[in-house]
C-alpha positions as CSV (number, residue, x, y, z in Angstrom):
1,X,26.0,-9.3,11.1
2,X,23.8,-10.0,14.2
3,X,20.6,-11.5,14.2
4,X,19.1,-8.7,14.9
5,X,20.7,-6.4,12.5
6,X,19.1,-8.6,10.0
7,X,15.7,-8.0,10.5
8,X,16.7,-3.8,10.6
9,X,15.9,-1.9,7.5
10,X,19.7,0.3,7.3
11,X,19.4,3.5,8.4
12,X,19.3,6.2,5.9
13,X,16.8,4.6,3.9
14,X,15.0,6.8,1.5
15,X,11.6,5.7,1.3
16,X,8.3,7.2,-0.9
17,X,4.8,6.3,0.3
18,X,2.1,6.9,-1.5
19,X,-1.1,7.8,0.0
20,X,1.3,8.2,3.3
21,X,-0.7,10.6,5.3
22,X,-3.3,8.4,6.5
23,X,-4.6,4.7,7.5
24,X,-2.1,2.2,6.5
25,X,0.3,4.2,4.4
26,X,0.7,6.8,7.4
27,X,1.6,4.1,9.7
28,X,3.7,2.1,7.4
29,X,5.6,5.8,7.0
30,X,5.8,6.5,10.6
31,X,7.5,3.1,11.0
32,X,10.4,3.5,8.4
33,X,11.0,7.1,10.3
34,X,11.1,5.5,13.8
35,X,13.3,3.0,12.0
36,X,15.9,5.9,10.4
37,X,14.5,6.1,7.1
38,X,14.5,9.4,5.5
39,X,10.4,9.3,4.4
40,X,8.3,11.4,2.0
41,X,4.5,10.8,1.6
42,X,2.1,12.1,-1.1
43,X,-1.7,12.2,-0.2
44,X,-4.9,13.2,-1.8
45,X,-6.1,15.2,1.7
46,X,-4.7,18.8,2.6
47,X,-5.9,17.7,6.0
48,X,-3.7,14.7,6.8
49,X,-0.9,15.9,5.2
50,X,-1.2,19.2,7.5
51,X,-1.5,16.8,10.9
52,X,1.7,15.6,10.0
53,X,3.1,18.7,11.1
54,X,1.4,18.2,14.1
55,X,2.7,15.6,15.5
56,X,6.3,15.0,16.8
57,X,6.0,11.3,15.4
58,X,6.2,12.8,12.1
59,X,7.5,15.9,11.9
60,X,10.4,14.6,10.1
61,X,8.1,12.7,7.2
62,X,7.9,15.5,4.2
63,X,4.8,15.6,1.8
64,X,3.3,16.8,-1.4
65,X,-0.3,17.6,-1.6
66,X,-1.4,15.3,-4.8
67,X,-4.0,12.9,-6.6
68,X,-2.4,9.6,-7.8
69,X,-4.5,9.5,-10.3
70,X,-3.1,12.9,-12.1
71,X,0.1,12.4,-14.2
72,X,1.1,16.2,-13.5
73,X,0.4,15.8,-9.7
74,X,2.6,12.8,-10.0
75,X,5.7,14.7,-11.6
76,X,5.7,17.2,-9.0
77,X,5.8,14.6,-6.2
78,X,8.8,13.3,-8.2
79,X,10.4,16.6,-8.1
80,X,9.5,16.8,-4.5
81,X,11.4,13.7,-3.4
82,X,14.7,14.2,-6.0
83,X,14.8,17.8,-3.5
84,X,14.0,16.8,-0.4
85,X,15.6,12.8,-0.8
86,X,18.1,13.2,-3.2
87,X,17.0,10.0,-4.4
88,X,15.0,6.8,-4.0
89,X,15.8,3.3,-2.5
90,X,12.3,2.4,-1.7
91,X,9.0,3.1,-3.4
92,X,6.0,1.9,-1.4
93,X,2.9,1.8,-3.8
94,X,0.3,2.3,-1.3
95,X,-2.6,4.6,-2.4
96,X,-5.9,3.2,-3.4
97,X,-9.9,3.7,-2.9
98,X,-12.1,1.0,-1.3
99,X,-14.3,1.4,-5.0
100,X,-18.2,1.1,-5.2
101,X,-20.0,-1.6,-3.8
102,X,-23.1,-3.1,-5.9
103,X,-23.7,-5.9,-8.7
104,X,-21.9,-5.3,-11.8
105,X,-25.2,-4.8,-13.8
106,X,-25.8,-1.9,-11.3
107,X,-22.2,-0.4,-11.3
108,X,-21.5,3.5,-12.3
109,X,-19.1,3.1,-14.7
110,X,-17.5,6.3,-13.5
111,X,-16.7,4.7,-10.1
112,X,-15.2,1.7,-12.3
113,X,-12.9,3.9,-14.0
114,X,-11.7,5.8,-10.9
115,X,-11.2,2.7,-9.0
116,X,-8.5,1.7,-11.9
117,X,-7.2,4.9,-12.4
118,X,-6.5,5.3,-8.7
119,X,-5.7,1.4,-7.8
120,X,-4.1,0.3,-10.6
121,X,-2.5,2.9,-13.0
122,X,-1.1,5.3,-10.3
123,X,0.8,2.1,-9.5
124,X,2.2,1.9,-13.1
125,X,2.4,5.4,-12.8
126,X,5.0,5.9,-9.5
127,X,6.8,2.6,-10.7
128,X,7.7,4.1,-14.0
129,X,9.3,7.1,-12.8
130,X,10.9,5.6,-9.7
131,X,12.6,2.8,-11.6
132,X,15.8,5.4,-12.8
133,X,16.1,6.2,-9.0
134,X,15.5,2.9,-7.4
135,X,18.3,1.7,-10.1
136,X,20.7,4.3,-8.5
137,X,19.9,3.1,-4.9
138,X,23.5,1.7,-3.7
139,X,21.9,-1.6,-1.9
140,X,19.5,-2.5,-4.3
141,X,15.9,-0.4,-4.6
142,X,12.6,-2.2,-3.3
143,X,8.8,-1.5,-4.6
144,X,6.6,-2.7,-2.3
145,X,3.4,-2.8,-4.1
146,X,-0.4,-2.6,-1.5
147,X,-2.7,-5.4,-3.6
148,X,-5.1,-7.1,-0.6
149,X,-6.3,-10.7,0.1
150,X,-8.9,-9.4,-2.7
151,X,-6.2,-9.9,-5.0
152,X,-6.0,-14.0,-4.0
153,X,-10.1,-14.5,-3.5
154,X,-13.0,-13.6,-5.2
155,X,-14.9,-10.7,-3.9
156,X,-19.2,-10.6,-4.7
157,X,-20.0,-7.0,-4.9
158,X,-16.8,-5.2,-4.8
159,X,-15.3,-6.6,-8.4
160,X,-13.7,-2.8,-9.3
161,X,-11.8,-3.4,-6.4
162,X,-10.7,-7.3,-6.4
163,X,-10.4,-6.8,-10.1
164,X,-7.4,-3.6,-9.7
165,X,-6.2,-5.8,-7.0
166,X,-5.7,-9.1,-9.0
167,X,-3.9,-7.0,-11.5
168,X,-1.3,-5.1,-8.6
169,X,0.0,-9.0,-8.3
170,X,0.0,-9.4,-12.0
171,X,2.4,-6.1,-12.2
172,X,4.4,-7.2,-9.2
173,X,5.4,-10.7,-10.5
174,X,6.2,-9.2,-14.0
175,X,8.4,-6.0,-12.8
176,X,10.3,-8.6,-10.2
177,X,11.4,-10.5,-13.2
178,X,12.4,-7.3,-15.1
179,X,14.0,-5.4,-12.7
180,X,15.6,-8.2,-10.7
181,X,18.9,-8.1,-13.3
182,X,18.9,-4.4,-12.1
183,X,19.1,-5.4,-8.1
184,X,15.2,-4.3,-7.4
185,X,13.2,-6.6,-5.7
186,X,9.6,-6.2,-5.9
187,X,6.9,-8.0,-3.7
188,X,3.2,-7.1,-2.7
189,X,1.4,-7.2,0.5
190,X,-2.2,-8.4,1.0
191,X,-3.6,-6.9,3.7
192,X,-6.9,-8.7,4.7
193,X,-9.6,-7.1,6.8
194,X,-7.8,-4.1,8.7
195,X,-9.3,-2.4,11.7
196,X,-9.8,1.0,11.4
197,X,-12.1,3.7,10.0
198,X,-11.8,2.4,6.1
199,X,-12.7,-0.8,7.1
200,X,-15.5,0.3,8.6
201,X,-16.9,1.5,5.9
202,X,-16.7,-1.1,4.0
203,X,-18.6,-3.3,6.6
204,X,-21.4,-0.7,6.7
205,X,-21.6,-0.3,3.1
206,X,-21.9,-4.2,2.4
207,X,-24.5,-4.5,5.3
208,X,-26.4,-1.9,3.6
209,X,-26.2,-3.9,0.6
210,X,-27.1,-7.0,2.2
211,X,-29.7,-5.6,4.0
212,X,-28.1,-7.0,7.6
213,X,-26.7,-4.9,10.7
214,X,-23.7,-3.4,10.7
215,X,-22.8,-5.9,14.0
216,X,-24.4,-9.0,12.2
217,X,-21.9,-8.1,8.4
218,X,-18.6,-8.0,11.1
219,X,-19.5,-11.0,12.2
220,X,-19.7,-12.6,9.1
221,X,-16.2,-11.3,8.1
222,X,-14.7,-12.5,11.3
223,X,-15.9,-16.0,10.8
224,X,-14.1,-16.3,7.4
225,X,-10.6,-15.5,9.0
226,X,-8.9,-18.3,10.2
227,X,-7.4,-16.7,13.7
228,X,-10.6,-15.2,13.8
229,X,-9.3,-11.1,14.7
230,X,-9.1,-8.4,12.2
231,X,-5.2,-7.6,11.3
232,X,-3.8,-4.4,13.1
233,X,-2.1,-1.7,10.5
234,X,1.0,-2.3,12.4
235,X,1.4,-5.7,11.1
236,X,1.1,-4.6,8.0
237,X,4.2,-2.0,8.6
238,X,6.1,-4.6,9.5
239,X,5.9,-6.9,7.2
240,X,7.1,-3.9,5.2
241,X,10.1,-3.0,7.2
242,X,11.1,-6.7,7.0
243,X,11.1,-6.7,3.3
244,X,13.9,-3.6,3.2
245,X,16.0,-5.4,5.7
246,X,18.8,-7.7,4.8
247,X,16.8,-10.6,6.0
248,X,14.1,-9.8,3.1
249,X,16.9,-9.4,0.4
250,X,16.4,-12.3,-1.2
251,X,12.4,-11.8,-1.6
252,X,10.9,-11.1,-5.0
253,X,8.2,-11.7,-7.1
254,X,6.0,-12.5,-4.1
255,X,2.2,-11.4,-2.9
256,X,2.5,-12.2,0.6
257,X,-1.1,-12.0,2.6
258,X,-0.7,-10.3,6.0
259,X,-4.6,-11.1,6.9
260,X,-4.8,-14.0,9.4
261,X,-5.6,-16.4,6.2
262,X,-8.7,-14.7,5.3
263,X,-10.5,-18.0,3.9
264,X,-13.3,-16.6,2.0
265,X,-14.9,-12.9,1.0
C-alpha cells in the first residue's frame, strides 16, 4: 500500500451523519462523497435536507427528515439507511444544539433537558442501533462521536452544553473499550471555535450576556487560541476522513481536539 492510499478512506464506504444537512455535518458528508463513500444524512430542517437536492455536490448524499431527539424518528432513519445502504461501516454522531447561555441559577430547565436529549442521548441513541450493522461492516465499523473543546475545558455560562460534551468523551472511551473485541474503533472530535453562522451565534449571544460588542467578544475568543484563527469546518472533515482510512485504524478510545489548542473558554 502507498503512502497515499493510507491516508484514503476505501471507496464504498457507507457512512451515516447525523445532523448531515448543514454546518459541519453537511461538510463532513460532502467529503466522504467526494471521497467515494456511499453517505446518508438525517436532519432536523426540511430546508437543508431539500438543498441537498440542489446541488450537484450532493445529489448523491440521501436523507431522512428527523429529530434526534425522537426514538421513532430515529427508527425510521434506521430503516432509511438498511434501504438505501444496505448496511453501515461508519456512524458519524454529529447532531447537537449550541444550548442556552446564562448562569445556572437563571437556566430554563426546559432548555437543560433539550440540550441532553439532543447532545447526549441521541448519541446513545444512533450508537445503540448502529452497533449490529457497524459489527457486520467487513473492515471494521467506526463511530466518530462530535464532543467539542467544551468537552476538555470549562465553559462559564454555557454548562448544558460543556456538561453533554464532557459526557460524549465519557461514552466514547467506554464504547472503544467494548466494542474494540468486535473490530469498531471509536474516537471523538473536539472542534474548537468554528467559523460560520452557528458560531456566530454563539459570539453574539455571550456578548449579550456580557454586555460587550459583538467585535469586542470575538476578540476575546481569538486571544485564547493558541494560532490565534478560528478552525475551518473542513479541518474538521478531515480529521474525519483520516480516522476511516487505514492510517487511522489503529485509533481508539481518543477525543482528539481539532481547535488550534483553544487554551481557555
Amino acid at each position: 500500500m502507498t503512502a497515499s492510499n493510507w491516508l484514503k478512506p476505501h471507496d464504498g464506504l457507507r457512512v451515516l451523519v447525523t445532523g448531515g444537512a448543514s454546518g459541519i455535518g453537511l461538510v463532513i458528508a460532502k467529503a466522504f462523497a467526494e471521497y467515494g463513500a456511499r453517505v446518508h444524512v438525517c436532519d432536523v430542517s426540511a430546508d437543508a435536507i431539500a438543498a441537498l437536492d440542489a446541488h450537484a455536490a450532493t445529489r448523491a448524499i440521501t436523507a431522512t427528515l428527523a429529530d434526534v431527539a425522537d426514538r421513532d424518528a430515529v427508527a425510521r432513519v434506521f430503516a432509511d439507511v438498511e434501504r438505501t445502504l444496505g448496511g453501515l461501516d461508519v456512524l458519524v454522531n454529529n447532531a447537537g444544539i449550541a444550548g442556552p447561555t446564562g448562569g445556572i441559577d437563571a437556566l430554563d430547565e426546559t432548555q437543560w433537558t433539550q440540550t441532553v436529549d439532543i447532545n447526549l442521548n441521541a448519541q446513545f441513541a444512533f450508537a445503540r442501533q448502529a452497533v449490529p450493522m457497524l459489527r457486520e461492516a467487513p473492515r471494521g465499523g467506526a463511530i466518530i462521536a462530535m464532543s467539542s473543546v467544551a468537552g476538555r475545558l470549562g465553559y462559564a455560562y454555557r454548562t448544558p452544553y460543556a456538561a453533554t460534551k464532557w459526557a460524549v468523551v465519557g461514552l466514547v472511551k467506554s464504547l472503544a473499550i467494548e466494542l474494540g473485541p468486535h473490530g469498531i474503533r471509536v474516537n471523538a472530535i473536539q472542534p474548537g471555535i468554528v467559523r460560520g453562522p452557528r458560531m456566530e451565534r454563539v459570539i453574539a449571544a455571550r456578548a449579550e450576556r456580557l454586555g460587550l460588542s459583538y467585535e469586542a467578544m470575538e476578540a476575546r475568543y481569538l486571544e485564547t487560541i493558541s494560532l490565534r484563527r478560528m478552525t475551518d469546518p473542513e479541518e474538521i472533515a478531515a480529521t474525519a476522513l483520516f480516522l476511516c482510512s487505514p492510517g487511522g485504524w489503529g485509533i481508539s478510545g481518543q477525543a482528539i481536539s481539532v481547535c488550534g489548542n483553544v487554551e481557555v473558554l
